[in-house]
N, C-alpha and C positions, 0 to 999 in steps of 0.2 A: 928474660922470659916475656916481656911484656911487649918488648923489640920484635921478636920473632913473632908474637902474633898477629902483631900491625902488621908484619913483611906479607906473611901467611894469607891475611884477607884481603890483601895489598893483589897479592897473585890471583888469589880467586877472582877477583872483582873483574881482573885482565883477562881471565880464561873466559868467564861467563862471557865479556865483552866481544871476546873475538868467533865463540861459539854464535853468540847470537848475529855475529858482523857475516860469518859465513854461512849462515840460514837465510839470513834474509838476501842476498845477494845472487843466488840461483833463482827466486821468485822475479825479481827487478828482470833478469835476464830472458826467464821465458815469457814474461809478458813482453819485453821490447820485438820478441819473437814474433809473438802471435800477430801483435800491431801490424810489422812487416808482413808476414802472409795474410792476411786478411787483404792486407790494402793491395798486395802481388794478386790474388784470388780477385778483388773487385777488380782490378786492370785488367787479368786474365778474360773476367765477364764480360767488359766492355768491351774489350775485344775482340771478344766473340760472335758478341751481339753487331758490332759493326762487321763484320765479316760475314754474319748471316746478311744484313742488309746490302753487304754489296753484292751479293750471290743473287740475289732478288731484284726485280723493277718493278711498279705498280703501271701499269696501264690501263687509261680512260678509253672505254669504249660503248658503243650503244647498245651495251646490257648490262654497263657497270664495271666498276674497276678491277681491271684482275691483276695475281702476282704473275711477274713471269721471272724465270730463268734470267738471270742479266747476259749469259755468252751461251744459249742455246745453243748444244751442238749435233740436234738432231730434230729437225725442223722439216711438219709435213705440211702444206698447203693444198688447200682447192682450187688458187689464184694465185697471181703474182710469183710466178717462178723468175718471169725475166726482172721482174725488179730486186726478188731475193740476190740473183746472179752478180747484180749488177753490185749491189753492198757486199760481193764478197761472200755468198752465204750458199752452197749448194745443199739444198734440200733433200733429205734420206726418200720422199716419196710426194708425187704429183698427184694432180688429176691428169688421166691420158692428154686430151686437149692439148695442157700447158707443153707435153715434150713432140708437137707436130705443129709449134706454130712457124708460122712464115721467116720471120728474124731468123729465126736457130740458121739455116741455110746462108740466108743472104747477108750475117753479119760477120759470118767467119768465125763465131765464137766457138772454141775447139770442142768437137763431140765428145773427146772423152771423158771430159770434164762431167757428161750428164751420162753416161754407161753406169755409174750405181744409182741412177736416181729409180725410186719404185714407181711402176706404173697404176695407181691405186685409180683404175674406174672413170665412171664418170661420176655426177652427183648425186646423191652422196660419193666421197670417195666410200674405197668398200673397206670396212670396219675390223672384218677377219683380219685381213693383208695391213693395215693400219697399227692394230694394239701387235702385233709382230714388231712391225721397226720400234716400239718403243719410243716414242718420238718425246721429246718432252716439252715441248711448244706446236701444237696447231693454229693454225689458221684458217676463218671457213668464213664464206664470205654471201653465205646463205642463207639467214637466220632461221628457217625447221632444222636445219642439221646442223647446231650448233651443242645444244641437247648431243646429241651422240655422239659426238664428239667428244664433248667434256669426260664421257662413260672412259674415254680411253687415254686420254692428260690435259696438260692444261690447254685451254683453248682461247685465242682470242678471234674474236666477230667482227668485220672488218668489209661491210658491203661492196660491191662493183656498183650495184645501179643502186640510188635511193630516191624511191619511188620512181619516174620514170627520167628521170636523171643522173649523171653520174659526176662525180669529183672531179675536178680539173688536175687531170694527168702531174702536174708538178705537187697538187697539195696532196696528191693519195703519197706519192711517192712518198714524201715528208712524213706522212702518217706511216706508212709504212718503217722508215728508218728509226722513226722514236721509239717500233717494240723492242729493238734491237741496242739502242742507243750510239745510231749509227748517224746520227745528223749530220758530224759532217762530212760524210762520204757523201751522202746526198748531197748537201748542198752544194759539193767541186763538181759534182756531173749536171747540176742544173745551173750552176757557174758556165760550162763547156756549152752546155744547151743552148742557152741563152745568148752567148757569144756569134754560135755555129747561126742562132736564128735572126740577127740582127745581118749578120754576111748575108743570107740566103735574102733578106729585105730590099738588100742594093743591087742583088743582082735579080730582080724582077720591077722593080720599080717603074713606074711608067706602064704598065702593060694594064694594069687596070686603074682608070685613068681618074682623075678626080673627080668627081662627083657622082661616080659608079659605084655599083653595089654589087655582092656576090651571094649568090644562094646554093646552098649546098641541095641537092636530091638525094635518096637514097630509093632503089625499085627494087621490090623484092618481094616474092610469092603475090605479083601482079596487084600490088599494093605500093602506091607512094607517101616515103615520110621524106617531111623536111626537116631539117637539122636545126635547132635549137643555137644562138651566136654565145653561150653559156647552157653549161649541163649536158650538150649532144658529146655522141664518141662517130666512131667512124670516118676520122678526118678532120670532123671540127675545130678540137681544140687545136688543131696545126695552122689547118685554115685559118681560123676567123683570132685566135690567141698567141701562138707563135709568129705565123706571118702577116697578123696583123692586115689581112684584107677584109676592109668592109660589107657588114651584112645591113640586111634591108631590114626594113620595122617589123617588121611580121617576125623576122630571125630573133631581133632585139625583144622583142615581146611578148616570145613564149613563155609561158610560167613551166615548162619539163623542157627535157632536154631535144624533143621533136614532135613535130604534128603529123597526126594522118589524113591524110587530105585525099579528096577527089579530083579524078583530072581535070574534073569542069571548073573546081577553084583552082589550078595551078598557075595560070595568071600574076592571079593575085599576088604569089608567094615570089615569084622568079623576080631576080637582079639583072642587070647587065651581062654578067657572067655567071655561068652556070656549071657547078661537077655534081659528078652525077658517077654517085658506090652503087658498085651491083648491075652493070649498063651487060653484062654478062648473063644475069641472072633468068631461071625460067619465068617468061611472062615479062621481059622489061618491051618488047618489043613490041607488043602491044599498046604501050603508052609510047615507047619512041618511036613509033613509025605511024602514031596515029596524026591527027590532021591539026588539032590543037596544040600538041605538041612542035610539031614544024612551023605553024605559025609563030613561035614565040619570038621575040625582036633580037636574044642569045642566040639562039637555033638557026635565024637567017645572016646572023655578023658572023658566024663561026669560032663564036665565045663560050663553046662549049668543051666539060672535057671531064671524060671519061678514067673512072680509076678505080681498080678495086672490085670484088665479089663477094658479094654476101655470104655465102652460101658455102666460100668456096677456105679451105684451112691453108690456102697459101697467102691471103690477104695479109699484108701484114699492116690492116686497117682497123683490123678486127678488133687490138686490143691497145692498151696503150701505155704500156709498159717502155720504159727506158730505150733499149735498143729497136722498136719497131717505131716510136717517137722519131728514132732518127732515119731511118729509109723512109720515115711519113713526107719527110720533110722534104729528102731529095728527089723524091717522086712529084711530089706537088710544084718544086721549085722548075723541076725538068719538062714536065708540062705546060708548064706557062710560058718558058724559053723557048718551045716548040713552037708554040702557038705565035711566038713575037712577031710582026708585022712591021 
């Protein structure tokens, strides 16, 4: 009897044992559970969160940092069409200007390619036709109509002229590729640039001679500016930056990128060699066929020369975008050849 009790408590003691072995063994299991999803959930997060961040870029600009789009794919501008083009980017809507300039023609770049682009205005672009494309990166390069802009997505501000000067055509470029995060597409076509403008150096060499100087003119609504050897547009930076032809102290010494001068100082300003944007224009001939002007020492050697029209939307002088950069160049380079002696 005494046997069978001991066996008796012997078995309970095993039942309780295995009762409680399999109680507690489902808790062990869903907590190793919840560990693994929790720590799947935080991965999940991070992942997320890096996924928003590549979706996004931050850009520094002169009203402060903004987010943009990282692969924008519907991008309107008030500027820089030919350099959008040029990275690859065709733009859902313009300012009218940007689809009549000079390049589109003369670089062969194929029209169809710009048949959806919208024709949004002049400046402002127009706003109705604007929050239409839904764009989801602007660019305005105006600063009052950057505000209304923003009213319709995100916008980056992005100047041509700052204050009466403007960014040296390779660093806008640059600027321009980092909203996109397209640097180094930029940098192969300013790779090619640079190449193309080092050839165009050898083949003018000698023509303007050592110790000579060059001064750019610009004539236009019967007013003479000179060009700035840093900050001018209109040929400048080809001139006095790419092909590296010397400008005189006066050029060197502008604080903007050109001066307005009067005839009775243009003496003073004139090089050796003298171009001269806008020789076209209403009213240039009043300064070129006056009496001061013919006397000039460029005007009697036949060191002058003639390129370009203010006034006029086939210049491809006007702006200085990627592909008119490079008919700047063979235009300039083609004039001086002309001129060789």
């Amino acid at each position: 009897m005494h046997g069978r009790v001991k066996i008796t408590a012997m078995m309970i003691m095993l039942c309780l044992s295995l009762m409680l072995g399999a109680c507690s063994a489902p808790t062990n299991t869903i907590g190793r559970s919840q560990t693994k999803t929790n720590h799947t959930a935080t991965s999940s997060n991070s992942d997320g969160q890096a996924a928003v961040q590549a979706q996004t870029r931050t850009v520094k600009t002169l009203k402060g940092d903004v987010e943009v789009p990282a692969n924008p794919k519907r991008v309107a501008s008030d500027q820089y069409m030919g350099h959008l083009l040029k990275l690859g980017i065709i733009p859902v809507g313009v300012r009218s200007y940007m689809l009549n300039e000079a390049w589109i023609d003369r670089s062969g770049y194929p029209k169809e390619k710009l048949a959806g682009i919208k024709d949004l205005g002049d400046f402002p672009m127009d706003l109705e036709e604007l929050t239409v494309l839904q764009p989801d990166l602007i660019i305005g390069s105006i600063e009052k109509n950057i505000d209304s802009y923003q009213k319709v997505g995100t916008t980056v501000f992005l100047p041509y002229w700052e204050g009466e000067s403007t960014a040296g055509p390779l660093d806008r470029f640059r600027r321009i590729s980092e909203i996109f995060g397209k640097q180094k597409e930029a940098e192969q076509w300013i790779t090619e640039y640079e190449k193309k403008a080092a050839e165009a150096r050898t083949k003018i060499q000698g023509i303007v001679k050592d110790g000579e100087t060059v001064s750019i003119v610009q004539v236009a609504n019967k007013s003479i500016y000179v060009l700035a050897a840093k900050g001018g547009n209109y040929g400048s930076p080809t001139i006095y930056q790419m092909l590296k032809l010397p400008p005189t102290k006066k050029a060197l010494n502008m604080k903007e990128g050109f001066e307005n001068i009067s005839l009775e100082v243009l003496p003073e300003y004139m090089g050796d060699h003298i171009f001269v944007n806008g020789s076209e224009d209403e009213g240039a001939n009043q300064i070129l066929h006056s009496e001061l002007w013919k006397g000039l020492p460029a005007v009697k050697k036949g060191q002058v020369y003639m390129y370009g029209s203010f006034s006029d939307k086939e210049d491809e002088f006007v702006m200085e975008e990627p592909y008119s950069l490079e008919l700047q160049s063979d235009t300039i380079v083609n004039l001086l050849l002309a001129h060789k002696k």
